[in-house]
N, C-alpha and C positions, 0 to 999 in steps of 0.2 A: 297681500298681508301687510297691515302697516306696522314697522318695527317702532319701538323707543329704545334710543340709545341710552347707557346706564354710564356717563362716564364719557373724558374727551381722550384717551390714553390714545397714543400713537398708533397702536394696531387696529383700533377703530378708524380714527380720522384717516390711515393714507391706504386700510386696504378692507375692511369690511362693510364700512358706510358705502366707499365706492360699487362695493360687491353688490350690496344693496341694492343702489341704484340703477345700475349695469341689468338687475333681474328684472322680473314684471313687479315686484314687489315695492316698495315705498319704507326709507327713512323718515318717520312724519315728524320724529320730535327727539331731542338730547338733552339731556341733564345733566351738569356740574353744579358743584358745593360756589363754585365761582360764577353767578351771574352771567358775568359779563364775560368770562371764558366759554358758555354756552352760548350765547349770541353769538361770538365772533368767530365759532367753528358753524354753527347754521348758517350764519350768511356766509360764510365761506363754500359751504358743501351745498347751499341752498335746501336745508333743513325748514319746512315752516317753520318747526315750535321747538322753544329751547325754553329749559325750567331751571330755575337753581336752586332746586334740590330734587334727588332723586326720588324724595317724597311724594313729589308732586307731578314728576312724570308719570310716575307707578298708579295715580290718582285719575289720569289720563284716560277718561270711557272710549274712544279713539282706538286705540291700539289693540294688537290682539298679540306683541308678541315684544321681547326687551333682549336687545345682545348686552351681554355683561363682559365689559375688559376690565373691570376693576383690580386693585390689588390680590393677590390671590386668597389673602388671607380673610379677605372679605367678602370673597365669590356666597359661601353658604349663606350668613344673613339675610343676603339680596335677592339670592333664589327664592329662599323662603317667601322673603316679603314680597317678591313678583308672584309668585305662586297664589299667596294670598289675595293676591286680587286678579287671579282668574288668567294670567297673564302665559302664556307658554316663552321658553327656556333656553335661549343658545347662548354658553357660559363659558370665557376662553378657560382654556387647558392650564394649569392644572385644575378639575373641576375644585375644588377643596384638597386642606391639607394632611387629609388622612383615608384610608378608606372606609373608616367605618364612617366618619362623616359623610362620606360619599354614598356612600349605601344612604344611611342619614336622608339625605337630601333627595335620592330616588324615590326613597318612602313615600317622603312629604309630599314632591310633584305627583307622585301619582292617586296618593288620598286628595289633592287638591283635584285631578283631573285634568292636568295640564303636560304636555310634552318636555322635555326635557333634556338637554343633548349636550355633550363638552365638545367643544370648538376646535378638534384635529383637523385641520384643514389639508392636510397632504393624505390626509384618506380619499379625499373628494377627487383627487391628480390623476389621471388618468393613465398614469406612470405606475403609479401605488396599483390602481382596480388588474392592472395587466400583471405587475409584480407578483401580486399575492394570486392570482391566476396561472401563472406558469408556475408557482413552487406547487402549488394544488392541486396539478393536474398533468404538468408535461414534467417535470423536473422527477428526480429520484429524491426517499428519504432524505430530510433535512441533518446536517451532522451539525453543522455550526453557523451560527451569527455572527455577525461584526458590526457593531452599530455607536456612531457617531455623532454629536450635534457641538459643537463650541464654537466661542469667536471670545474678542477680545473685550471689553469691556474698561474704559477709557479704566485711568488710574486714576484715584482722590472721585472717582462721580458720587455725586447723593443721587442715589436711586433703588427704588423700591424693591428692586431683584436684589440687591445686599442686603435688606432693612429682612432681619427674625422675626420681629413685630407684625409683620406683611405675609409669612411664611415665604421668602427669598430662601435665592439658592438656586444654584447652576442645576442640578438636579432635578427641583421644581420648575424652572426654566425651560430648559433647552433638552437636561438627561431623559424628561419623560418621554420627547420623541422618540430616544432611542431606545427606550422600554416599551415604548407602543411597538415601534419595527420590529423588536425581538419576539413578543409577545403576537402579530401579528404570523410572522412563520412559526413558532414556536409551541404559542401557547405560555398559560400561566407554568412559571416556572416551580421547582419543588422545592431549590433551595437557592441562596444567595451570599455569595461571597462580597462585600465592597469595601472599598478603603474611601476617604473624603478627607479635602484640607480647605483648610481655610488661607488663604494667601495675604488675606488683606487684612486679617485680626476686625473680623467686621461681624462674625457670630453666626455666620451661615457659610456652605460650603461652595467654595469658587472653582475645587476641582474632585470629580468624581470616575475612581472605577469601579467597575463590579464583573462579578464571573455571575452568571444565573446555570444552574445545573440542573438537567431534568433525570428523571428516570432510567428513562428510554436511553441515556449516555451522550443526549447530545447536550452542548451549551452555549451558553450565547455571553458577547462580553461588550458589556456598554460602557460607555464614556460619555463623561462633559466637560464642559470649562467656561469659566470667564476667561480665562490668560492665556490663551494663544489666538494662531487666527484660523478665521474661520473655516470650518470641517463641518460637511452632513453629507454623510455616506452609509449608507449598509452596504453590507456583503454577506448574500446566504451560500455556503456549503455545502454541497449536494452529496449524496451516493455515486451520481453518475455526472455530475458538473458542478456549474455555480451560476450566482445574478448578482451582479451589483449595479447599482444606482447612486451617481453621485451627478450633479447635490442631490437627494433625498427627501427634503424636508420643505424649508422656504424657496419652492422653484421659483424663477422671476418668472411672473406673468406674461412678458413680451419674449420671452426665448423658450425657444426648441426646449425638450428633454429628453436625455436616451438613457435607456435601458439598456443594458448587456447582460448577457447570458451566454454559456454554453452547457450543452450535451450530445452525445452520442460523436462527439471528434468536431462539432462544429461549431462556428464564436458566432453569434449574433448579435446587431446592435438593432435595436429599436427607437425611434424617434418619433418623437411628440409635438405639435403642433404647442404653441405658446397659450394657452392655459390660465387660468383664473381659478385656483382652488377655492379660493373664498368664497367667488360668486357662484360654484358648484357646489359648497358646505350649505349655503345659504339657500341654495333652490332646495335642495336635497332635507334638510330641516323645515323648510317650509313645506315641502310635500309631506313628509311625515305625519306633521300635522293637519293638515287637510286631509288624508287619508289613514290617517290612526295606526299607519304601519309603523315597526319598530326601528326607530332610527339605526342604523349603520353604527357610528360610534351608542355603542348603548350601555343599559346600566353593567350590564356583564363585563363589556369591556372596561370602562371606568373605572370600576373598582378593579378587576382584575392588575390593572397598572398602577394602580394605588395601593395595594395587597403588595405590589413587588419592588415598590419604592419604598414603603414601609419598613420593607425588610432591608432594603439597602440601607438607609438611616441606621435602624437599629446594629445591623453587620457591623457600621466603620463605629460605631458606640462600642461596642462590645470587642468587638476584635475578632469574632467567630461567625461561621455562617449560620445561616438563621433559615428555618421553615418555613417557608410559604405558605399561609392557612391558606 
């Protein structure tokens, strides 16, 4: 499958392109608004073909498929217009800034006939596929979550994850993975408690909590942040034990990962051979498409985590917890 890249953002150039190329698959061509900032990342990555503009990649008879890092606020447009020209879909995380846009968006790819998939790369971890396997199956009733993702985020930086214009925010950031982990043991939640501040007088939220409460009596409590250092952890709570996993999230590719769990009076640690999620999101979205199955991270899920962010917005606006449609 040959990709076009949508864009030279940092989590393309140092870990997706390479994901790319590490697979059977091919990075054939990249596109910046900057010329000559396309060129200088294909000759760097050995990309044939670089366009300066995504126009013109998109125009690209070549390709059968476009990874999207762009700002998040800009994810839905570009879908669309990849869509439009026949193109299939791996769109980093947050897919878009709401969920009904997101549903939105699923519509469209799928009236177009194209695949479509947000880009959770720690789904791909073989850490996660075992995680979500022992609460499923060996573990007792889930009682509680704990889910974490922050780091620090220089002070004075101009950058996109601060800019409302871009839809920035710790929460769109780094909080969704700990809405995916909670929502992963969990499920969509019924209601949502959060609180959100802003640190920096910058118009978006730099620190976020939330309670998610279900039904059933269990809950799960997520967290983010720009301003502290860095934390990515879950912790599930069992009837008959618990699992945690730290780090969680961005595993380094060259190191081990372990699991821990206990039940039945015994601790267990698990360990993981160092790991490439990206270039496992990437195999795993490309087979999708090649065989019509329904991606792993899919429309259900998406929105689902966008249904539950929604709600956390609105919670720290209002002051009160808020329903989960």
């Amino acid at each position: 499958m040959k990709f076009g890249i949508l864009g030279t953002a940092g989590i393309g150039v140092k870990s997706v392109i390479p994901a790319v190329q590490a697979s059977e698959h091919e990075a054939a061509a990249i596109a910046s608004r900057d010329e000559a900032r396309a060129s200088a990342v294909a000759d760097e990555l050995g990309i044939p073909t670089a366009y300066g503009s995504y126009e013109a990649l998109l125009a690209d008879d070549s390709l059968d498929a476009v990874y999207i890092p762009l700002p998040n606020g800009l994810h839905a447009d570009w879908v669309r217009a990849a869509a439009d020209r026949g193109l299939h879909v791996l769109c980093e995380k947050p897919l878009t800034a709401s969920a009904d846009e997101t549903a939105a968006v699923f519509d469209y790819c799928e009236d177009a006939g194209v695949t479509l998939m947000e880009a959770f790369m720690y789904r791909f971890h073989p850490l996660t596929e075992r995680a979500a396997e022992l609460v499923a199956s060996e573990l007792g009733a889930v009682v509680s979550v704990t889910s974490n993702f922050s780091f620090r985020l220089p002070d004075g930086a101009d950058d996109i994850r601060i800019d409302p214009d871009l839809a920035g925010g710790s929460v769109m950031d780094v909080g969704c993975y700990a809405v995916s982990a909670a929502r992963l043991f969990l499920g969509t939640p019924d209601r949502v408690y959060a609180t959100t501040t802003d640190t920096r007088d910058c118009g978006v939220d730099t620190r976020m909590s939330g309670v998610l409460e279900y039904d059933s009596g269990a809950t799960a409590r997520v967290e983010s942040s720009f301003d502290t250092p860095e934390t990515q952890y879950y912790r599930v709570q069992t009837t008959d034990g618990w699992l945690e996993a730290n780090p969680a999230f961005n595993v380094d590719p060259t190191a081990a990962a372990e699991l821990t769990y206990a039940t039945d009076g015994r601790v267990v640690t698990e360990t993981f051979d160092p790991t490439d999620s990206y270039r496992r999101e990437v195999e795993a979205f490309a087979r999708a498409v090649e065989t019509g199955e329904t991606p792993r991270v899919d429309r259900e899920e998406s929105v689902s985590v966008m249904r539950t962010i929604d709600a956390i917005y609105e919670s720290a606006e209002t002051g009160a917890a808020v329903e989960v449609d």
